[in-house]
N, C-alpha and C positions, 0 to 999 in steps of 0.2 A: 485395506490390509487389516488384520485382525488382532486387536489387541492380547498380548497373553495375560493366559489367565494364572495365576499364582496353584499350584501345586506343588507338591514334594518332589515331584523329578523335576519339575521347573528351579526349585530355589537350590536345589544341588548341582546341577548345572550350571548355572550365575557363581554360586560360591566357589565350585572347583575351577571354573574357568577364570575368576581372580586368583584363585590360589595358585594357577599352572603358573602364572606371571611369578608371581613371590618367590617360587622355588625354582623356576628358569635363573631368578637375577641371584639366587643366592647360589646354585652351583655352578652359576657363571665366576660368580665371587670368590670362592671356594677353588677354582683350578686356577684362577690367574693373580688371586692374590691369598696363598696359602696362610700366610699370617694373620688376615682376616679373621678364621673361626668358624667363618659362611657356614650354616650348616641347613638341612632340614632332616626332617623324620616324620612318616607318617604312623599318626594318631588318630585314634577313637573315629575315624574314616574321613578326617582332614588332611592338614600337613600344621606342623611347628614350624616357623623357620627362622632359622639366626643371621641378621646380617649386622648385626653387629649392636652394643648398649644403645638402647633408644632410639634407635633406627625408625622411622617411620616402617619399615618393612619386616622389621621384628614383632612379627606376632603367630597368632595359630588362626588359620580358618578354617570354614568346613566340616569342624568337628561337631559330632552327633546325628550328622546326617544320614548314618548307615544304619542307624539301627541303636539299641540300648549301650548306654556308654558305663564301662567300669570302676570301680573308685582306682582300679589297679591303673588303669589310661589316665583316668585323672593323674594321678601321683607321678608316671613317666612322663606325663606332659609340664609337670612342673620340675620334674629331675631336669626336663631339658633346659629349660630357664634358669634356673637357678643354678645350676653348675656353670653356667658360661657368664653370669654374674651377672643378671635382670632379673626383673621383676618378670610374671605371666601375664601376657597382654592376648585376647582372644575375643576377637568378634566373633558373633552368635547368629544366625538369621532366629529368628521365633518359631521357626519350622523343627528345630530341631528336636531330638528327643530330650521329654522330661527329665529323664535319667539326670543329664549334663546340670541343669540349674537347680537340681537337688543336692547334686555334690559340690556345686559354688556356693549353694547356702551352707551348707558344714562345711566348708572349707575355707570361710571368713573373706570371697573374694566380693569386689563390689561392681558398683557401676559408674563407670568412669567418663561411656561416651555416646549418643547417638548419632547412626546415620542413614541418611534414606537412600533405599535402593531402589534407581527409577530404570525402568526399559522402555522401548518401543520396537515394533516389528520395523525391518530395514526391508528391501526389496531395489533390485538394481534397476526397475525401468522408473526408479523415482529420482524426479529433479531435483540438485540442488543450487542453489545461485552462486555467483560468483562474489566474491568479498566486494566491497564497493570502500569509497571514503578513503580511498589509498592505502586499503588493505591488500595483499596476498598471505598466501599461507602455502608451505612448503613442507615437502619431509627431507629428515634432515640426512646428511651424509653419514656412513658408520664411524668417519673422523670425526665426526662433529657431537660423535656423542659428550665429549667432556665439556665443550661449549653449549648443548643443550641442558645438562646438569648445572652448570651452572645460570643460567637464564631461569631456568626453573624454578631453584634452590632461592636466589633473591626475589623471586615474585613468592616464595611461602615464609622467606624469613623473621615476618612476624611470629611465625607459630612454632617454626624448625633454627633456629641457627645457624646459618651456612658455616661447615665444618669441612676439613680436609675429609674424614670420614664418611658424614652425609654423600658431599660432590662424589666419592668415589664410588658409595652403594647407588647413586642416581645414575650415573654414568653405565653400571654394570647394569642396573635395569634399560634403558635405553640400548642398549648393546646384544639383551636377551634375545635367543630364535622367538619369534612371534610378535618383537613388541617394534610398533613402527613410531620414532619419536616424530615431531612434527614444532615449525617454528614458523612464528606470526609477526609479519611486518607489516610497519605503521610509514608509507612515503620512505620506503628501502630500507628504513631500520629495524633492527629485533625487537617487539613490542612483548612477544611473551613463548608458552611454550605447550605443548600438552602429547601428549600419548596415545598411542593405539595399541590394543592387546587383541590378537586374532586367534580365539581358542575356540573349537569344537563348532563353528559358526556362529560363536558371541565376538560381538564389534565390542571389545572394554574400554571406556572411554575416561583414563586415569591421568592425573598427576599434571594437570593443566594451573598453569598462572600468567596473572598478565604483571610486567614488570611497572611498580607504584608512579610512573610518569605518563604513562599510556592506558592509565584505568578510563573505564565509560567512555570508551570511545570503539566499542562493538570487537574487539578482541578474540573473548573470549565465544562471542557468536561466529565468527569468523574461522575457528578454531575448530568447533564442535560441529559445525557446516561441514567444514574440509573432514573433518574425520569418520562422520557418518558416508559420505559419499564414499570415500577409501574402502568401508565396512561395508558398505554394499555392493561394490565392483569386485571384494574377493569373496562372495559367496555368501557372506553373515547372511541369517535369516533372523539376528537378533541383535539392539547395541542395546549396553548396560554402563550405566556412571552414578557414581555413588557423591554424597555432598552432604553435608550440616543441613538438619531441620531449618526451613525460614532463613537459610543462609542465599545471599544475591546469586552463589552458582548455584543452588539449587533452581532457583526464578528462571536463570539463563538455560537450566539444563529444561527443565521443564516446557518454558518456549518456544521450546525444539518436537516439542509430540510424544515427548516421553509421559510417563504416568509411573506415579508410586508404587512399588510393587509390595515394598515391605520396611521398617524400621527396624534395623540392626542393632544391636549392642555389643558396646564394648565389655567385657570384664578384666579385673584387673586383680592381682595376686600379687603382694609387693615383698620385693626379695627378704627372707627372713634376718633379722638381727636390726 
């Protein structure tokens, strides 16, 4: 199979096809829990989206990928944030146009975060193994979205605080058209959790943790196995998973045949006052 090679329609395609998720889970959020706020709007040829203060899924992707961005998209991408009372949070692929990091440098935003964007080509006559060491791995039932949210949410609790809020915007992403959740047992128990996003024939391989009792015990191999095979039995001719530079899911993701494609950045714009 042939490795892709990184272009402009290549890195537009990876970002809009994580964006498609963000904006499925926020107007999922959005009709079923109107006091939410859930919003999106599309910007400078990304999306913004609101799922609520500090959300992990509160941010802007995508943006500058179409072409020269305006200081005027600038400003309505901040009107959006800041009227719903956050800070601007907006990953960047480095593809994007100049335009965008001219106007983050006069506009006092900085840099908050990297993350590496790895793929590999998927193809359905390819094998994968079966989990071994009293693993299975399962998708999960659409009841069972709020008990996958929550499984999820305690295996990232170092980073995110398990919140009534959080659980509810995890729940509604898992619940999204396109996204298949998925749950990992260790000798019939829930050891951990992870995601499948199935957009435009990208396998997105998002939002994986293993609960802190069941670490290094191949989990999250287990996990990423079962989901690429998933990704290739519906047609993907591509998976993408994103992770922290030198971070251990990067090591696990990488193990898998994937390769770097690109190093993202966060930017950050912090609510005024």
């Amino acid at each position: 199979m042939a490795y892709p090679i990184l272009d402009h329609e290549l890195a537009r395609r990876v970002e809009l096809a994580e964006a498609g998720s963000a904006v499925a889970c926020a107007e999922l959020l959005a009709r079923l829990r109107p006091d939410s706020a859930a919003a999106v709007e599309p910007i400078a040829g990304g999306y913004a989206v609101f799922c609520g203060i500090n959300s992990p899924i509160t941010q802007a992707v995508a943006i500058g990928l179409a072409g020269t961005v305006s200081a005027e998209e600038i400003a309505r991408l901040e009107e959006f944030y800041f009227s719903r009372g956050d800070a601007v949070r907006v990953e960047m692929c480095p593809l994007a146009d100049p335009s965008v990091f001219a106007h983050f440098g006069e506009r006092g935003y900085r840099v908050t975060e990297f993350s590496s964007v790895m793929a590999r080509p998927l193809s359905s006559s390819e094998h994968w193994p079966d989990p071994t060491g009293g693993l299975t791995v399962e998708q999960a039932a659409p009841e069972q979205a709020g008990q996958w949210a929550q499984i999820v949410a305690q295996g990232f609790a170092e980073e995110f605080p398990v919140t009534p809020e959080l659980l509810d915007v995890m729940s509604m992403f898992a619940s999204a058209p396109g996204v298949l959740p998925f749950f990992a047992r260790l000798e019939g128990e829930i050891a951990g959790g992870g995601c499948l996003s199935l957009r435009g024939g990208v396998a997105g391989l998002f939002g994986a943790s293993t609960l802190p009792a069941f670490r290094k015990r191949g989990v999250q191999t287990a996990l990423l196995q079962a989901r690429l095979a998933r990704g290739a039995s519906a047609g993907c001719s591509l998976a993408v998973s994103l992770a922290q530079p030198a971070s251990i899911s990067e090591h696990n993701i990488l193990r898998q045949g994937f390769a770097t494609l690109y190093t993202r950045v966060k930017f950050e714009k912090p609510l005024p006052g």
